[in-house]
C-alpha positions in Angstrom: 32.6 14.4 2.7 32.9 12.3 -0.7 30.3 10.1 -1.5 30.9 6.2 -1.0 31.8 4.6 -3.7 29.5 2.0 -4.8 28.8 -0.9 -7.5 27.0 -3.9 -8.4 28.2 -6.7 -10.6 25.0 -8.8 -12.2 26.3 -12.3 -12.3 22.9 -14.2 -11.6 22.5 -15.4 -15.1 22.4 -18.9 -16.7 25.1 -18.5 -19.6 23.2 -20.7 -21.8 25.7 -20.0 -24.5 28.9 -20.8 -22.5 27.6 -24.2 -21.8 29.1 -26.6 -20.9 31.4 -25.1 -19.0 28.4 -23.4 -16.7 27.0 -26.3 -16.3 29.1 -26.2 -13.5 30.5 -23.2 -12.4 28.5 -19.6 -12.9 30.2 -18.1 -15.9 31.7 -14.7 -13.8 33.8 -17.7 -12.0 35.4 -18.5 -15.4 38.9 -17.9 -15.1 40.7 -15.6 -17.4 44.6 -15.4 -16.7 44.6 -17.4 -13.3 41.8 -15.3 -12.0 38.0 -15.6 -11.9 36.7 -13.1 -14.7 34.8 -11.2 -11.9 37.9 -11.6 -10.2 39.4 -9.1 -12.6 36.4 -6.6 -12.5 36.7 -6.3 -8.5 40.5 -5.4 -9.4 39.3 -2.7 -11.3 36.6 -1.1 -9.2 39.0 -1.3 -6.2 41.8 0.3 -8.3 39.0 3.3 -9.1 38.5 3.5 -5.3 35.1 1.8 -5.2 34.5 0.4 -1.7 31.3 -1.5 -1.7 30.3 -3.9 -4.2 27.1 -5.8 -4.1 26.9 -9.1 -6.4 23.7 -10.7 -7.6 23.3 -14.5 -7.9 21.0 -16.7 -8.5 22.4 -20.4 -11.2 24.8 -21.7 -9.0 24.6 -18.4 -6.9 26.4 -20.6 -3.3 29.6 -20.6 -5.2 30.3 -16.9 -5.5 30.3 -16.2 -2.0 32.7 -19.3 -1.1 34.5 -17.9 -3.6 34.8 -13.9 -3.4 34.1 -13.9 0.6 33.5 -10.8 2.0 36.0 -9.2 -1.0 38.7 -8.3 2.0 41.7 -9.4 0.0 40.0 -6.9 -3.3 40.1 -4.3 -0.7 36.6 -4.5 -1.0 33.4 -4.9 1.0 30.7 -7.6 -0.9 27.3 -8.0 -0.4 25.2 -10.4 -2.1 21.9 -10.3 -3.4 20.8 -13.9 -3.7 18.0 -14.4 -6.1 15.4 -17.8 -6.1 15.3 -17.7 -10.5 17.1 -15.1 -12.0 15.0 -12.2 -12.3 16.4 -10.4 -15.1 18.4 -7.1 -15.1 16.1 -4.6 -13.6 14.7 -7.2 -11.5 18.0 -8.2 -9.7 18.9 -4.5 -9.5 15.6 -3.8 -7.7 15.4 -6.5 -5.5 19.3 -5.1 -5.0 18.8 -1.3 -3.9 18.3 -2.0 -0.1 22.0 -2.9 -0.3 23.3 -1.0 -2.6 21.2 1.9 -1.1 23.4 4.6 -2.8 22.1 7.9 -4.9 24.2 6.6 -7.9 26.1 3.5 -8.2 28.3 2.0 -11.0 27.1 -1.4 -12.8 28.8 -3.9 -14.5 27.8 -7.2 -16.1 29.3 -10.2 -14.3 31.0 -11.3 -18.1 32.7 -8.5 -19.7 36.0 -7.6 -20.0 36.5 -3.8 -20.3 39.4 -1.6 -19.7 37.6 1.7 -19.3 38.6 3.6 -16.6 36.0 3.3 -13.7 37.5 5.8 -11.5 36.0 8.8 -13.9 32.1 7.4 -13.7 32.2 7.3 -10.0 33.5 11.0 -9.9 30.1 11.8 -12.3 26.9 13.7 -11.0 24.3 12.4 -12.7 22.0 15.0 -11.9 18.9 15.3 -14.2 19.7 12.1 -15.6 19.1 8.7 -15.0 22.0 7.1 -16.2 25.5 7.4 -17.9 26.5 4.5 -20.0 29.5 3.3 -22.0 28.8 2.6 -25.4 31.7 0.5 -27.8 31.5 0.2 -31.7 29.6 -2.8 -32.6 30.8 -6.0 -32.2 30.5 -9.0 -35.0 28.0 -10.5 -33.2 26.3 -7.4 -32.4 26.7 -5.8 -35.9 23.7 -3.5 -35.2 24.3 -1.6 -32.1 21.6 -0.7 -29.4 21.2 3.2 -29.3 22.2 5.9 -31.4 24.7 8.4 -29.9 25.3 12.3 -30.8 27.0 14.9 -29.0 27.0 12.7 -25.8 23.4 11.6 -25.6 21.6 8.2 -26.5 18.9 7.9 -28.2 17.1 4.8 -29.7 17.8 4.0 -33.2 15.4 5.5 -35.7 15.5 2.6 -38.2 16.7 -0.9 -37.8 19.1 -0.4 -40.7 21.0 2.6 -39.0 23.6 1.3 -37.4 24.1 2.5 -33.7 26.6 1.5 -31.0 26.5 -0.6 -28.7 26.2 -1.1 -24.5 29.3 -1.7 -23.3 27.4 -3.6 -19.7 29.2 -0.9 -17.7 27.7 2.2 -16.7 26.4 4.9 -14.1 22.9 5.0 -13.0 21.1 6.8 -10.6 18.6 4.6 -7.8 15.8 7.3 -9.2 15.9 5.1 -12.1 14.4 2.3 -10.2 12.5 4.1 -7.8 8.7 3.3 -7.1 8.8 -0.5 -9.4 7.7 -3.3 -8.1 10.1 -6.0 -7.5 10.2 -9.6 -9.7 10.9 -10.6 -13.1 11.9 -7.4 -15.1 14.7 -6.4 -18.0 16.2 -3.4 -18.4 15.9 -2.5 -21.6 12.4 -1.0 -21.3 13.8 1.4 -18.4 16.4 2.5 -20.6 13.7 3.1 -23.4 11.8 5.4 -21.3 14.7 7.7 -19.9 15.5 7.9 -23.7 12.1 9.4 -24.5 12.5 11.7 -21.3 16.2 12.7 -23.1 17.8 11.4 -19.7 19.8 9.3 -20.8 23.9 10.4 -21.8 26.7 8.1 -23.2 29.8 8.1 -24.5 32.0 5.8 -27.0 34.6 3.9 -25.5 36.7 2.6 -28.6 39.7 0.6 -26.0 39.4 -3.1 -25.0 36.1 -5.0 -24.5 35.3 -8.1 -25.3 31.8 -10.1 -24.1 32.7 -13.0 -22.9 29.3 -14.7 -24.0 30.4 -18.1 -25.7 33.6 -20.4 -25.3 35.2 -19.3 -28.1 35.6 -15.5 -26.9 36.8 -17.4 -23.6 39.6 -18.9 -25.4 40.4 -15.6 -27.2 40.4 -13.9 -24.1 42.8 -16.2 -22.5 45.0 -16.6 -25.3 45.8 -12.9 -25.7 46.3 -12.5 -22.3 48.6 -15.0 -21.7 50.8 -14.4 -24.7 
């Protein structure tokens, strides 16, 4: 019997950089193209035969429920994972595993746009390692890059003026990543440092359409070359 298909969207942050527009509405609820940006993520996961999805929250966190529901009409069942402040990355996935309670699972941050197949990472097996993750070429406001990759595993940059790549928000990681860590306030970047320096950690570079949808501008962009 396959394994079920599982993901979780982090959406619990403030979007300091989109404001004002999340002064009132959490930035995931944005809408690109008629449809809440997450909107067009739980397309995709469904489309890649994903059937749970669990959604952090935390600024504004009431309005992602009223909004997504139980995911029915994705073809999707939601969870939520309501957090008090937002507790960072590896904080909201810890305080998540009860209900994503998976082996493996698929994450995404709640404000990207990325047309890599999702249907592949699910059908991964992880095995020794703690993670997968998609890696793009840097963007302009990211002209650095996060991790170096070669021959399909990441490592962390040896100098600050090598160029790496960098992380796409979407990849595969496996719940012994988080295993054993105390819940609160915690980034992930720091887990992701450590499975490095264990050489667990593989990648590869996705060079198709991404965008971060971190300011208005990009917002704008997004919408514009959508809609023609």
């Amino acid at each position: 019997m396959a394994a079920e298909r599982v993901a979780m969207i982090l959406a619990a942050g403030r979007g300091e950089r989109m404001r004002p527009l999340t002064d009132s509405i959490p930035k995931p609820l944005l809408e690109v193209a008629g449809l809440p940006l997450i909107g067009h993520t739980l397309k995709r996961l469904a489309l890649a035969g994903c059937q749970r999805v669990v959604i952090n929250c935390a600024h504004l966190g009431e309005q992602l429920p009223a909004t997504l529901g139980t995911g029915h009409h994705y073809g999707l069942q939601i969870q939520y994972s309501h957090e008090s402040i937002a507790l960072e990355t590896a904080g909201g996935i810890i305080q998540a595993m009860p209900l994503i309670n998976a082996e493996q699972f698929v994450l995404i941050n709640g404000d990207i746009w990325c047309e890599h197949p999702i249907a592949p990472l699910f059908d991964l097996d992880l095995q020794r390692d703690l993670a997968h993750l998609v890696m793009v070429p840097n963007p302009p406001q990211h002209p650095y890059g996060d991790f170096c990759l070669t021959r399909g595993r990441l490592s962390t940059k040896p100098h600050a003026e090598t160029p790496g790549v960098t992380y796409s928000g979407l990849g595969l990681y496996s719940e012994k990543m988080f295993r054993g860590i105390a819940e609160g306030f915690r980034p992930l970047r720091p887990l992701l440092d450590n499975a490095m320096s264990q050489q667990r950690l593989s990648g590869e570079l996705f060079t198709g359409e991404w965008r971060d949808i971190g300011t208005p501008q990009r917002l704008a962009e997004l919408n514009a070359a959508l809609m023609g």
